[in-house]
PLY file of the C-alpha trace (Angstrom):
ply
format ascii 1.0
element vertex 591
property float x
property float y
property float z
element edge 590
property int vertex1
property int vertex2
end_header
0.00 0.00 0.00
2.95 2.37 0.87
4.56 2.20 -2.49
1.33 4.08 -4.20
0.79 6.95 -1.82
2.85 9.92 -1.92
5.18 10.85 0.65
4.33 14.42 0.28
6.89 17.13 0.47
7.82 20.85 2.45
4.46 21.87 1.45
1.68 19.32 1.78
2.54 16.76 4.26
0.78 13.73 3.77
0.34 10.72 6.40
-1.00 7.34 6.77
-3.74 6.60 9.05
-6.10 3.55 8.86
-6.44 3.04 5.14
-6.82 -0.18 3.51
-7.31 -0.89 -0.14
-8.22 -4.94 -1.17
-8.57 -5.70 -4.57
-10.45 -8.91 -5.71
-9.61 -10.56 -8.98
-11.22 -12.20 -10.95
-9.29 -12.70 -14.35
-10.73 -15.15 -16.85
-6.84 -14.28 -18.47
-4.31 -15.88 -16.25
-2.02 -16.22 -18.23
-1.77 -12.49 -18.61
-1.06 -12.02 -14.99
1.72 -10.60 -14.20
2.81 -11.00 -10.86
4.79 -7.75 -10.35
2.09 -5.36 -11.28
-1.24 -5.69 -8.81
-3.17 -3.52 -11.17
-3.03 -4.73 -14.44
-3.33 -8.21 -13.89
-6.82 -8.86 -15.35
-9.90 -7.47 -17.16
-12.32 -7.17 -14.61
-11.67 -5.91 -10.91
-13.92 -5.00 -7.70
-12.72 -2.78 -5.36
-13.18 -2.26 -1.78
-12.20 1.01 -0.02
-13.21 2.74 3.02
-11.26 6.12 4.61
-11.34 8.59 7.06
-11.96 12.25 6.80
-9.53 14.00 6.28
-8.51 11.70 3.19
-9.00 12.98 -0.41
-8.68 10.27 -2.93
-6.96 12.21 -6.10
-4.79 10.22 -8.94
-4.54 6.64 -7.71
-4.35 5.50 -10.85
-2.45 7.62 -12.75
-0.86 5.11 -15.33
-4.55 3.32 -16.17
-7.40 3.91 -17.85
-10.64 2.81 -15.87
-14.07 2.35 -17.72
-16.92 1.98 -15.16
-19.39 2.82 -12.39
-20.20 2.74 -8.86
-22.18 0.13 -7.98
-23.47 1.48 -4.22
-22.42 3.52 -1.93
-22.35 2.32 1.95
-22.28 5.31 4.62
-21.38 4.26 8.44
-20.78 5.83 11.62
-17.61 5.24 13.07
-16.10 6.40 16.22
-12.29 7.99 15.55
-10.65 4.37 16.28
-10.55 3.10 13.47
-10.16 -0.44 14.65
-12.88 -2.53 13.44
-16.30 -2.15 11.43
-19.51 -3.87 11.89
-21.76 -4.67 9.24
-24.50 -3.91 11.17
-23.72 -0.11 11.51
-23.63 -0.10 7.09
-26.44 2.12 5.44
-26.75 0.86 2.17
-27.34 3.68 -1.22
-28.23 1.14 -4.35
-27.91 2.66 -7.41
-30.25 0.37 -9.21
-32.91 1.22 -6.69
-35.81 3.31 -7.72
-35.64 5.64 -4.68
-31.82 6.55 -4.92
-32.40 9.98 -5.92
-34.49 10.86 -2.54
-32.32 8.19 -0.37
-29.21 10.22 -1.66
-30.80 13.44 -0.46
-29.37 12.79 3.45
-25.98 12.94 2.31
-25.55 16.38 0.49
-22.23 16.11 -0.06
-22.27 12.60 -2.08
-23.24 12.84 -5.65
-22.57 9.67 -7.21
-21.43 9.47 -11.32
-21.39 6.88 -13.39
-17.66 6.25 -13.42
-14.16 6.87 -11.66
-11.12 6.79 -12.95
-8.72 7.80 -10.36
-8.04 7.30 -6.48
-5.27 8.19 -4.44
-5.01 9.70 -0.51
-4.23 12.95 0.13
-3.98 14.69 2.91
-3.96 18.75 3.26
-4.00 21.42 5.62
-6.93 23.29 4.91
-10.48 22.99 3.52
-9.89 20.66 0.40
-13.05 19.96 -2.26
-12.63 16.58 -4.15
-12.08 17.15 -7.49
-12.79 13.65 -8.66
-15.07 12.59 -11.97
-17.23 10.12 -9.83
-17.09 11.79 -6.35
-18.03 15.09 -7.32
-18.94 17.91 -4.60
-17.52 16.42 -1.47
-15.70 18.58 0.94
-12.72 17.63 3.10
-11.60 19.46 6.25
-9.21 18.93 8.27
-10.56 17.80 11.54
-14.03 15.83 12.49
-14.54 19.27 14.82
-14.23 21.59 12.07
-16.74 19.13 9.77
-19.41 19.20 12.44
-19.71 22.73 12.35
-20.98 22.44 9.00
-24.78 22.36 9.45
-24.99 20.87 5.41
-23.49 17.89 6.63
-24.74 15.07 8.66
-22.58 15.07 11.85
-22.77 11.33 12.38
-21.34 10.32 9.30
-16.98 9.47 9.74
-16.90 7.43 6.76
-17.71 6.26 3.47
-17.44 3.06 1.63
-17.13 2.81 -1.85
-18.01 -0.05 -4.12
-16.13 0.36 -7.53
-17.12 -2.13 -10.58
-15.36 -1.46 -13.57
-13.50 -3.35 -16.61
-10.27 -2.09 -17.09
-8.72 -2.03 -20.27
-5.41 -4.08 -20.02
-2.72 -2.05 -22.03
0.12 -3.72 -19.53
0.59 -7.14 -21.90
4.38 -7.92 -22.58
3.73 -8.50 -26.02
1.95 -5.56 -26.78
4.16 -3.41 -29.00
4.48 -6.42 -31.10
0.91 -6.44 -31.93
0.46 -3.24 -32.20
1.56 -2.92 -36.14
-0.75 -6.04 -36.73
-3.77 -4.26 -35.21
-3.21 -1.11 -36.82
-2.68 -2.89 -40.25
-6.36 -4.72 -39.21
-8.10 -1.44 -38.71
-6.57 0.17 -42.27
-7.74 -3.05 -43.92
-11.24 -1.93 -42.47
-11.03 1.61 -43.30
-9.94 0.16 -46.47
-13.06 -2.11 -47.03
-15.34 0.52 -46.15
-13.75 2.93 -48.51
-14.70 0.52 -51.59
-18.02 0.18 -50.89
-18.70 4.15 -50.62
-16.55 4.73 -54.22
-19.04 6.86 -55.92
-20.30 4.63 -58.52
-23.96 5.01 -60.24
-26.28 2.99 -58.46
-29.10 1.38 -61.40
-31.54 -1.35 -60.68
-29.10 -4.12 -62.19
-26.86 -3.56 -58.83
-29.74 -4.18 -56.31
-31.09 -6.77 -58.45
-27.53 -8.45 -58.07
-27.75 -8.50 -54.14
-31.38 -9.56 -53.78
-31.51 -12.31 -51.54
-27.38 -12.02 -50.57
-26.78 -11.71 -47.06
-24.83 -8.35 -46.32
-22.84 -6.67 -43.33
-24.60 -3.41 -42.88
-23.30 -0.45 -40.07
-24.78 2.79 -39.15
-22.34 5.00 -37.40
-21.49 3.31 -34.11
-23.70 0.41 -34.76
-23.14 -2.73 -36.13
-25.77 -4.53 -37.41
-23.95 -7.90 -38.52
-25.36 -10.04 -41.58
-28.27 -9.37 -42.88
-30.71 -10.32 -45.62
-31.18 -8.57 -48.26
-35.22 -8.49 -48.87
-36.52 -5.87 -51.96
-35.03 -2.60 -53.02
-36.89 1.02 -53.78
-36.03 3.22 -56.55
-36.52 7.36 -55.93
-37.22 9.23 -58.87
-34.84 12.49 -59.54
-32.03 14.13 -61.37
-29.71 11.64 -59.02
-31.53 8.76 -58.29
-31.85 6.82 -54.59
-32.44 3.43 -54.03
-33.78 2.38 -50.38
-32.92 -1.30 -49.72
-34.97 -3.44 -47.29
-32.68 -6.01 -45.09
-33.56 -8.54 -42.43
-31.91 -7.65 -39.85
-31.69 -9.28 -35.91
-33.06 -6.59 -33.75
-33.05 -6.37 -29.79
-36.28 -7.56 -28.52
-36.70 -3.81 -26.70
-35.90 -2.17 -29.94
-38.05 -4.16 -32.50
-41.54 -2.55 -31.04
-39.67 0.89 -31.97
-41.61 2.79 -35.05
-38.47 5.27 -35.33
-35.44 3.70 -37.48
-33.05 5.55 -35.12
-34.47 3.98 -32.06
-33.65 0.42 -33.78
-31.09 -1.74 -31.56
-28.30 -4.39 -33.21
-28.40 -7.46 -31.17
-25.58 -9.89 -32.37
-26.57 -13.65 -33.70
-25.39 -15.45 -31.18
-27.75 -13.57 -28.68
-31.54 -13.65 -28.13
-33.68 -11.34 -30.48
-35.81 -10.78 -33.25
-35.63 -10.70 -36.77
-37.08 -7.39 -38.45
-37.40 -6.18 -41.97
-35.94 -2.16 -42.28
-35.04 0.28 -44.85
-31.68 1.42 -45.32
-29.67 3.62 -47.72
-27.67 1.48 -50.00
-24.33 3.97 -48.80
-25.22 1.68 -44.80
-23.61 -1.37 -46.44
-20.19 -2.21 -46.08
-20.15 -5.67 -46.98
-21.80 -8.03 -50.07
-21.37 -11.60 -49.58
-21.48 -13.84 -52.78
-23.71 -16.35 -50.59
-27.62 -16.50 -51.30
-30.07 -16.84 -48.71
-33.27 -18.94 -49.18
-36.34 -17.19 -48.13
-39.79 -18.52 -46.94
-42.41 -17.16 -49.90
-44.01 -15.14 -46.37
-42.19 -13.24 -44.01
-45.17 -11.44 -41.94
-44.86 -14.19 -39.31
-42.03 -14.31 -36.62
-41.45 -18.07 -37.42
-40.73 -17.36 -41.04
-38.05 -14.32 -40.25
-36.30 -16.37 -37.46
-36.05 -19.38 -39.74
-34.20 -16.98 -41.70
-31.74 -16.24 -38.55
-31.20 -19.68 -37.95
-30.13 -19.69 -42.11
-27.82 -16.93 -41.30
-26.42 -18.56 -38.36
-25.76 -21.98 -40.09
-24.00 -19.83 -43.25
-21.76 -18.01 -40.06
-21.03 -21.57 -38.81
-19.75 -23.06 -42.16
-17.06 -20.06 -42.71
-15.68 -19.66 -39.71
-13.06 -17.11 -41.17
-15.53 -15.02 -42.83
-18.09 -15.18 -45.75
-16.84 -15.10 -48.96
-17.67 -11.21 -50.48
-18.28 -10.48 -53.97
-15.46 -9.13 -56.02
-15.94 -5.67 -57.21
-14.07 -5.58 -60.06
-15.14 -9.26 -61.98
-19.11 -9.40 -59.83
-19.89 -5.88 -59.61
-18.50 -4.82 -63.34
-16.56 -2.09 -61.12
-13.41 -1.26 -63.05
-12.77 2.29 -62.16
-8.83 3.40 -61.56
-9.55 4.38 -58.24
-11.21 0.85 -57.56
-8.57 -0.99 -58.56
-6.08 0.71 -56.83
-7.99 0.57 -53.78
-8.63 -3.69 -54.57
-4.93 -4.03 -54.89
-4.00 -2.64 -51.51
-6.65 -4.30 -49.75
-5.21 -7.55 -51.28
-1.80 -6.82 -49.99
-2.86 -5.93 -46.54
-5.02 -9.07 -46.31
-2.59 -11.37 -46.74
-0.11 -9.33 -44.50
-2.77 -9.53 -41.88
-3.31 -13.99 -42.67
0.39 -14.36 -42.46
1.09 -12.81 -39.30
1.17 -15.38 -36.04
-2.30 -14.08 -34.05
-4.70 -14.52 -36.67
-4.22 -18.80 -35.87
-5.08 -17.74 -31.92
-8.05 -16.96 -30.68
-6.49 -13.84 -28.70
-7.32 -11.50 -32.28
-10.42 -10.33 -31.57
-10.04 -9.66 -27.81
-6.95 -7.48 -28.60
-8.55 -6.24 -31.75
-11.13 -4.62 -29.05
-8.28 -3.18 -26.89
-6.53 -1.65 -29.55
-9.59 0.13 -30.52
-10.82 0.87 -27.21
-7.26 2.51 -26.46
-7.71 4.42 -29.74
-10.64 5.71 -29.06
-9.10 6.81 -25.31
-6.34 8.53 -27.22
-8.72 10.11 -29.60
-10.92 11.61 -26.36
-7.70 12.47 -24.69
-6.48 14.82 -27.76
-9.49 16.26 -28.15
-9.27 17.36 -24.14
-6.58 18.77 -24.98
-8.20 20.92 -27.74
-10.79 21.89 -25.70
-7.92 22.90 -23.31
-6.10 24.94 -25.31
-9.21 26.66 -26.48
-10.35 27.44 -22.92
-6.84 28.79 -22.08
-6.93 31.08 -24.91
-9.95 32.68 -24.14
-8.50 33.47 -20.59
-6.31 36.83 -20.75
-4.17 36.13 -17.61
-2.45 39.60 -18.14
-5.41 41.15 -17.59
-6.96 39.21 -14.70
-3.19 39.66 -13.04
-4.13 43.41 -13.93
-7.16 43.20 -12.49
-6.59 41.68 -9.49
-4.25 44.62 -8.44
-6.84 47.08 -8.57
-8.92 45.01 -6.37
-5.74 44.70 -3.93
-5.44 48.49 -4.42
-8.54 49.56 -3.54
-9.34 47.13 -0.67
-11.82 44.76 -2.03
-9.57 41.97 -1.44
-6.31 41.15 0.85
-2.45 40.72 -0.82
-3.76 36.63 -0.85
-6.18 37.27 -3.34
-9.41 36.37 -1.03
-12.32 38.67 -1.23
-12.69 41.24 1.96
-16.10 43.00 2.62
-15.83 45.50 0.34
-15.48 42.96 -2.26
-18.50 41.03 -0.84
-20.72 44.31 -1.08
-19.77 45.05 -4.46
-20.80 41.13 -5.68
-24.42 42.76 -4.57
-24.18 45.34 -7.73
-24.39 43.90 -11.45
-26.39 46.69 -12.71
-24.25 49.80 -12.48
-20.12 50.16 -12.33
-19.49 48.42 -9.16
-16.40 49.55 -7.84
-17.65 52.96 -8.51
-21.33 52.63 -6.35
-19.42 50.68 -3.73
-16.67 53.05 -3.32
-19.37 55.75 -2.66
-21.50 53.50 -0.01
-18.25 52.97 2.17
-17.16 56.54 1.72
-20.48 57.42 2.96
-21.75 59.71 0.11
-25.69 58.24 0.21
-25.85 58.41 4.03
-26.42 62.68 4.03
-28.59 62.50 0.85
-32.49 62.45 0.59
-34.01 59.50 -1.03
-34.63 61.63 -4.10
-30.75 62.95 -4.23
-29.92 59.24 -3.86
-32.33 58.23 -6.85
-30.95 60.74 -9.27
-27.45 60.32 -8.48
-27.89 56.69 -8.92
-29.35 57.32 -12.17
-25.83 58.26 -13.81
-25.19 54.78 -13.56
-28.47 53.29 -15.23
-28.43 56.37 -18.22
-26.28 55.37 -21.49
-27.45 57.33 -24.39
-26.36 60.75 -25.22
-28.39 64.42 -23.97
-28.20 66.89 -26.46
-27.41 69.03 -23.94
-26.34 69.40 -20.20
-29.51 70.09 -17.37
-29.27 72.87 -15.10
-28.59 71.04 -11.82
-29.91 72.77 -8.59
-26.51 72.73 -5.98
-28.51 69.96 -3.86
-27.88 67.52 -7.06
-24.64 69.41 -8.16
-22.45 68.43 -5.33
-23.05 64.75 -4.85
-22.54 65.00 -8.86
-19.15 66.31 -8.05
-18.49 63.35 -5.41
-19.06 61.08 -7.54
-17.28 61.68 -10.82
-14.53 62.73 -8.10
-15.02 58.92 -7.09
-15.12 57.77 -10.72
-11.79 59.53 -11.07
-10.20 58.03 -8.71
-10.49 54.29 -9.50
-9.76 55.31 -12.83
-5.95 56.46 -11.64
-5.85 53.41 -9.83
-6.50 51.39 -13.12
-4.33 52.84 -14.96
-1.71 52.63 -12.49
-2.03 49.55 -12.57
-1.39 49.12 -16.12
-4.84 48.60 -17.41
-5.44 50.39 -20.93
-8.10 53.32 -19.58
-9.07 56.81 -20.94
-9.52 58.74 -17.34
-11.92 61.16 -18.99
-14.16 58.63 -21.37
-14.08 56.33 -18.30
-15.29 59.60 -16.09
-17.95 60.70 -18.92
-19.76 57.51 -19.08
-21.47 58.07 -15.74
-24.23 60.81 -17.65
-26.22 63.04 -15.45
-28.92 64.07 -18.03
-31.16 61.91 -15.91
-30.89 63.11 -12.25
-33.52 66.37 -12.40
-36.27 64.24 -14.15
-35.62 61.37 -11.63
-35.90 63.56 -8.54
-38.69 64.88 -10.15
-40.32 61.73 -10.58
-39.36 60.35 -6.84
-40.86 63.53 -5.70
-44.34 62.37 -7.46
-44.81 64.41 -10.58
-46.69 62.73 -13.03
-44.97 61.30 -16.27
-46.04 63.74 -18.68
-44.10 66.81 -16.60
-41.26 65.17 -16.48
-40.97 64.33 -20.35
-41.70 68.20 -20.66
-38.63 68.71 -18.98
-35.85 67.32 -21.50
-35.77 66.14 -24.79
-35.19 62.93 -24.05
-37.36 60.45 -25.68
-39.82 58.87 -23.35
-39.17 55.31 -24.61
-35.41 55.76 -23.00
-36.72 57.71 -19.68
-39.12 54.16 -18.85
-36.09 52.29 -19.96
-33.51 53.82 -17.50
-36.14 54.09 -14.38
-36.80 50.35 -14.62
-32.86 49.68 -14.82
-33.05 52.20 -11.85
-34.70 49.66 -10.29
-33.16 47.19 -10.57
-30.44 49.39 -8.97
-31.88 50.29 -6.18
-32.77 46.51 -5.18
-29.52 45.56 -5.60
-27.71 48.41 -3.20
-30.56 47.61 -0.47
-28.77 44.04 -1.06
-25.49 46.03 -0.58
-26.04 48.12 2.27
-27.65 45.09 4.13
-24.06 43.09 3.37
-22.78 45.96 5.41
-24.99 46.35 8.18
-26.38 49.72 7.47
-30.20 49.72 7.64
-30.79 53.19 8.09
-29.29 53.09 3.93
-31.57 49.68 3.18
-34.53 51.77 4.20
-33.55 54.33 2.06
-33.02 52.41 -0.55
-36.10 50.02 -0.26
-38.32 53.73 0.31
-36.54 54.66 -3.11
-37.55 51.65 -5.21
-41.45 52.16 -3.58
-41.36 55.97 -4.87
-40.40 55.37 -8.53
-42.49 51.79 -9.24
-45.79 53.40 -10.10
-47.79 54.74 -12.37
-47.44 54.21 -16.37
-43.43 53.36 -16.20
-44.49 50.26 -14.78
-47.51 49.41 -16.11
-47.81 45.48 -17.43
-48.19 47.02 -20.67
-47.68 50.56 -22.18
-51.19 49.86 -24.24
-53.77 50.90 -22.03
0 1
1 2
2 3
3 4
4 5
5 6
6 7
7 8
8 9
9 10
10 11
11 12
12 13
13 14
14 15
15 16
16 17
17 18
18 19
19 20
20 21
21 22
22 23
23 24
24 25
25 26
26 27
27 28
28 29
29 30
30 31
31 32
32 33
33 34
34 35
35 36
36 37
37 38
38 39
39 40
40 41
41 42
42 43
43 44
44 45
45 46
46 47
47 48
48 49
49 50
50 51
51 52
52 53
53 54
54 55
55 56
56 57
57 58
58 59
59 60
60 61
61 62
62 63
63 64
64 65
65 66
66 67
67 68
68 69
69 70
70 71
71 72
72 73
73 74
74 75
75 76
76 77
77 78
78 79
79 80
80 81
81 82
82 83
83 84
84 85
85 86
86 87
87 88
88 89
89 90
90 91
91 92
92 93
93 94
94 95
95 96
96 97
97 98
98 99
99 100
100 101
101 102
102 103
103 104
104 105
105 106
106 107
107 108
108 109
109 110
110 111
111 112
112 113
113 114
114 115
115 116
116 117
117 118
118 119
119 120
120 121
121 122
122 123
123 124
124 125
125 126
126 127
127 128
128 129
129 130
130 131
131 132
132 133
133 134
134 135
135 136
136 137
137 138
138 139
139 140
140 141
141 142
142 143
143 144
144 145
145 146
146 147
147 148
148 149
149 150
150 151
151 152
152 153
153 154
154 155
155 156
156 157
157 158
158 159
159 160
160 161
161 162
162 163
163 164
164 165
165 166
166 167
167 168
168 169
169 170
170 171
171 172
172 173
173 174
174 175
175 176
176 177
177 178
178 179
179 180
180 181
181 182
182 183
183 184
184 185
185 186
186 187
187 188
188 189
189 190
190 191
191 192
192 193
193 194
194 195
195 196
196 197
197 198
198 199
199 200
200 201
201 202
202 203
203 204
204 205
205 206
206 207
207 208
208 209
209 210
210 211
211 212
212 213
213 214
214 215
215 216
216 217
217 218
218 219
219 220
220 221
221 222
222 223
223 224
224 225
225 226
226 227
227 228
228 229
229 230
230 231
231 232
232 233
233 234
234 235
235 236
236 237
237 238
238 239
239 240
240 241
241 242
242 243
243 244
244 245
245 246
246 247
247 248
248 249
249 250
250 251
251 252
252 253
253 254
254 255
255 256
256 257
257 258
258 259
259 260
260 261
261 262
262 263
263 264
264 265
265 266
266 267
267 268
268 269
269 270
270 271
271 272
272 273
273 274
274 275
275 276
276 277
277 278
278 279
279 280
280 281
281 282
282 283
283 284
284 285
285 286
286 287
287 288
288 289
289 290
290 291
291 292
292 293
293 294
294 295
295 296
296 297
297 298
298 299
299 300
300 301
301 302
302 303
303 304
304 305
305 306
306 307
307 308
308 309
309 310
310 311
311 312
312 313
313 314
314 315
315 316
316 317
317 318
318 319
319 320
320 321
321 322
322 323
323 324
324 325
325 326
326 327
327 328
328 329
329 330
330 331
331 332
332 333
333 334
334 335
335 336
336 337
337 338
338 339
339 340
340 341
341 342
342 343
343 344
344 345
345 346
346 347
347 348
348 349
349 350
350 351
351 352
352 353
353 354
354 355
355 356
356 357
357 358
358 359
359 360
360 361
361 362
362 363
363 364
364 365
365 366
366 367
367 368
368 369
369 370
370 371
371 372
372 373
373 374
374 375
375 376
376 377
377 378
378 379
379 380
380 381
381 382
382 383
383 384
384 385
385 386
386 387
387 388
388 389
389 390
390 391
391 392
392 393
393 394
394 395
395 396
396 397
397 398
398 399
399 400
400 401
401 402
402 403
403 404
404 405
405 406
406 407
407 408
408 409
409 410
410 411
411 412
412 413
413 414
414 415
415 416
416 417
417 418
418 419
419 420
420 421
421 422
422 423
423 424
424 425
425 426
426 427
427 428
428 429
429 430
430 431
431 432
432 433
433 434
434 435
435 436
436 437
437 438
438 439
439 440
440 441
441 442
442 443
443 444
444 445
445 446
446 447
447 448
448 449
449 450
450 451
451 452
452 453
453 454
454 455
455 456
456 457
457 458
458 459
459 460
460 461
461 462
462 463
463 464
464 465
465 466
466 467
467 468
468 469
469 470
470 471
471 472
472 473
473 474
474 475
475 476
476 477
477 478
478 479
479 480
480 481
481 482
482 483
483 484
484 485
485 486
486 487
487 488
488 489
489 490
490 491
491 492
492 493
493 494
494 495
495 496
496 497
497 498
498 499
499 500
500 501
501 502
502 503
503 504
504 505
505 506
506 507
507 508
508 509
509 510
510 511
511 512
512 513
513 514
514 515
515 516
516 517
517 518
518 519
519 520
520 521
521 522
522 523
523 524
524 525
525 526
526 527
527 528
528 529
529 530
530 531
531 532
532 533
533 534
534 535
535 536
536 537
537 538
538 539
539 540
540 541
541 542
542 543
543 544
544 545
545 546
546 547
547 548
548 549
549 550
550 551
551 552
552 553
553 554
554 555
555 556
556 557
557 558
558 559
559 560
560 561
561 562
562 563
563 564
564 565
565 566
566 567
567 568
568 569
569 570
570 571
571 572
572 573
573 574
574 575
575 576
576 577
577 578
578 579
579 580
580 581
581 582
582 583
583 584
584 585
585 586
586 587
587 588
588 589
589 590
């Protein structure tokens, strides 16, 4: 166990304490086994793992891909000596239940995906969140003291079980480089097969008369339908001509009830379903066999169309090593350049691929389906990494540094980078400039002015067109004016200072004061046609920036609540009372 947990370093000690991890194998591959490596032994594992707050699990596995999901969850109390566990004290979470969702709802802080792909212990300091793909949401402190004081979580609760089922894809065979040009060479040969079949050639009826009857391999994106029969084709009138070709083809027994094509199932031969009769584009087909099927003169009862499974199964049976495929070139009459270039390399690969040692062991398929499971891995993995680098690019981590040292600057957060009260209250403000309205709450700007004075000034912040000219403001609105662009100007210097790209005046001029007379006016109760007779204004913009007003004022009653200042809340709250009436905020202006 020792060898797989970090020994930390000078800045996150890590320790040991009453952590076990059993793993049960099951391998129906022993002689992959190797007996140096515990976890890549086998193709199927389960699991068992139990530990104590304050344990993270992060990265046990960094060197393995895991395909899975949790099984159920087991949640126990457990005094601090962690000495022996009783069954009797396990509360069961089944997945598979019905109920899980409301069951889960006593433990908050488990939320339960359907796969994990990496465990380790960690052990940290402070207040640590999982970060984990199937325990998502879960957070670590560092003391059982410090967790009870969390009323979110239940206080009994010391432990967790996990149960983990999952196949893991074994990658850790000796001979696996070896292979590895043999598999690839198998999935070209594929590529290559699939490639002749979509060669743009003109499709005429003489082609789906010569496959009528012929069993065919037929696959539709992801799924594979297998064999299957082909039953009548249906010619589409046009200047390019479609045929739609009805197969046979063995169905799930779920997905055969299914009207929709695209809710249609594949179930493999050798498994329990139903035979069906679909339409498919002619392009679905990736494989023509040159073997004929007999079919029963009716089909419209099940007997009929699973006597033609059994037909299918018994041609499977006889070729072992696949069915024998019509040639393009001397069936199909396909003698294009391209196809016969394409022919000849799928010639040479085939026998490169019959030559080579695994194709006379029954180990081809098995690794056939780890090569392309790994592939596929590899595939999701570099596309992560697009995604990353696309993320990353969008972040501008010269400004945010930027940024962050006007915050530091101004107060709204310490020289750790963790948000003070000033930076709390200003989280309250989305509607106007928020360092701006927040620098004027703490500097105390609102607490001498009326709740009118406080409306209009407030409005410089809501107000983005243009005046054609500049009101006549009474000294009572004049000098809070001057406050606050003396404000504006201020956190402006401090911007710039701190390297950010700013314009001190344009920054200063976009707080516009055309607004503040009619707003007093209309705090003070005048009715909505005096106030459009005092500016020119059009009234569409003077409901428009009283509703954003608003919005405002709800927001700094938020704000000067964060602070503790009710005698400002009231004002505030009395503010948004004054201006909601009357036609502004009517339902709708057509009355």
């Amino acid at each position: 166990m020792t060898q797989y947990i970090p020994r930390g370093n000078c800045f996150y000690p890590r320790e040991i304490v009453g952590a076990t991890f059993v793993v049960n194998d099951w391998s129906y591959r022993p002689d992959r086994i190797a007996n140096d490596n515990h976890f890549g032994r086998g193709f199927q594992y389960r699991h068992h793992m139990w530990y104590t707050l304050p344990w993270t699990f992060d990265e046990f596995f960094h060197e393995y891909e895991l395909e899975g999901w949790i099984t159920k969850i087991q949640v126990f109390e457990q005094p601090q000596t962690m000495t022996k566990i009783y069954q009797s004290s396990l509360r069961t979470l089944d997945t598979s239940s019905e109920n899980m969702t409301s069951s889960i709802c006593s433990l908050p802080h488990v939320v339960l995906s359907d796969c994990i792909e990496t465990c380790n212990l960690f052990y940290y300091n402070t207040p640590f969140a999982i970060h984990l793909s199937a325990l998502r949401n879960i957070t670590l402190v560092n003391s059982i003291n410090c967790l009870n004081d969390c009323s979110s979580f239940a206080a009994t609760i010391r432990s967790i079980r996990i149960y983990i089922m999952y196949r893991a894809s074994n990658y850790m065979l000796p001979d696996w480089p070896a292979v590895l040009y043999s598999l690839s060479t198998l999935q070209q040969l594929n590529s290559l097969g699939i490639f002749m079949y979509d060669l743009t050639k003109p499709v005429d009826t003489n082609n789906c008369q010569m496959i009528a009857e012929e069993a065919v391999r037929v696959k539709y994106g992801d799924l594979n339908f297998d064999w299957c029969v082909v039953l009548n084709f249906h010619k589409k009138a046009g200047e390019k001509p479609t045929y739609t070709i009805d197969v046979l083809a063995h169905l799930t027994s779920d997905s055969v009830v299914q009207k929709s094509t695209s809710d249609l199932q594949p179930c493999p031969l050798s498994e329990k379903g139903e035979m069906k009769a679909i339409p498919i584009q002619h392009t679905l087909i990736r494989d023509i066999s040159a073997i004929r099927v007999y079919l029963p003169d009716d089909l419209r009862t099940k007997d009929a169309r699973q006597s033609v499974l059994k037909s299918v199964q018994e041609i499977k049976r006889r070729h072992p090593l696949g069915l024998p495929l019509l040639d393009p070139i001397k069936d199909m009459d396909i003698k294009s350049n391209e196809m016969l270039s394409c022919v000849k390399q799928y010639s040479t690969l085939q026998t490169r691929i019959n030559e080579h040692p695994l194709t006379k062991t029954n180990e081809l398929k098995y690794l056939y389906e780890q090569y392309e499971r790994k592939a596929n891995l590899e595939r999701q993995v570099l596309e992560a990494k697009n995604d990353l680098k696309k993320a990353q690019s969008l972040l501008q981590i010269g400004d945010l540094k930027k940024y962050k040292r006007v915050l530091r600057r101004l107060g709204y957060c310490n020289s750790t980078d963790i948000i003070d009260l000033k930076g709390r209250v200003a989280c309250e403000i989305d509607t106007g400039d928020e360092l701006v309205t927040t620098e004027l709450l703490f500097n105390g700007v609102f607490n001498d002015l009326t709740v009118s004075q406080a409306c209009a000034l407030l409005s410089c912040f809501v107000f983005q067109e243009k005046g054609n000219e500049m009101p006549k403001l009474p000294q009572e609105l004049s000098g809070p004016l001057r406050l606050m662009q003396e404000t504006a100007r201020r956190v402006a210097r401090v911007s710039i200072e701190s390297k950010i790209d700013m314009d001190e005046e344009r920054y200063v001029d976009g707080f516009k004061p055309y607004m503040m007379d009619v707003v007093k006016a209309w705090v003070d109760g005048q009715s909505f046609a005096s106030i459009c007779q005092m500016t020119s204004i059009y009234e569409g913009s003077i409901i428009r920036c009283i509703r954003r007003l608003e919005e405002l004022l709800r927001q700094m009653c938020c704000a000067a609540k964060a602070i503790g200042n009710s005698e400002l809340e009231v004002k505030f709250t009395e503010g948004t009372q004054k201006i909601k009436r009357d036609i502004i905020f009517a339902a709708s202006l057509y009355l």
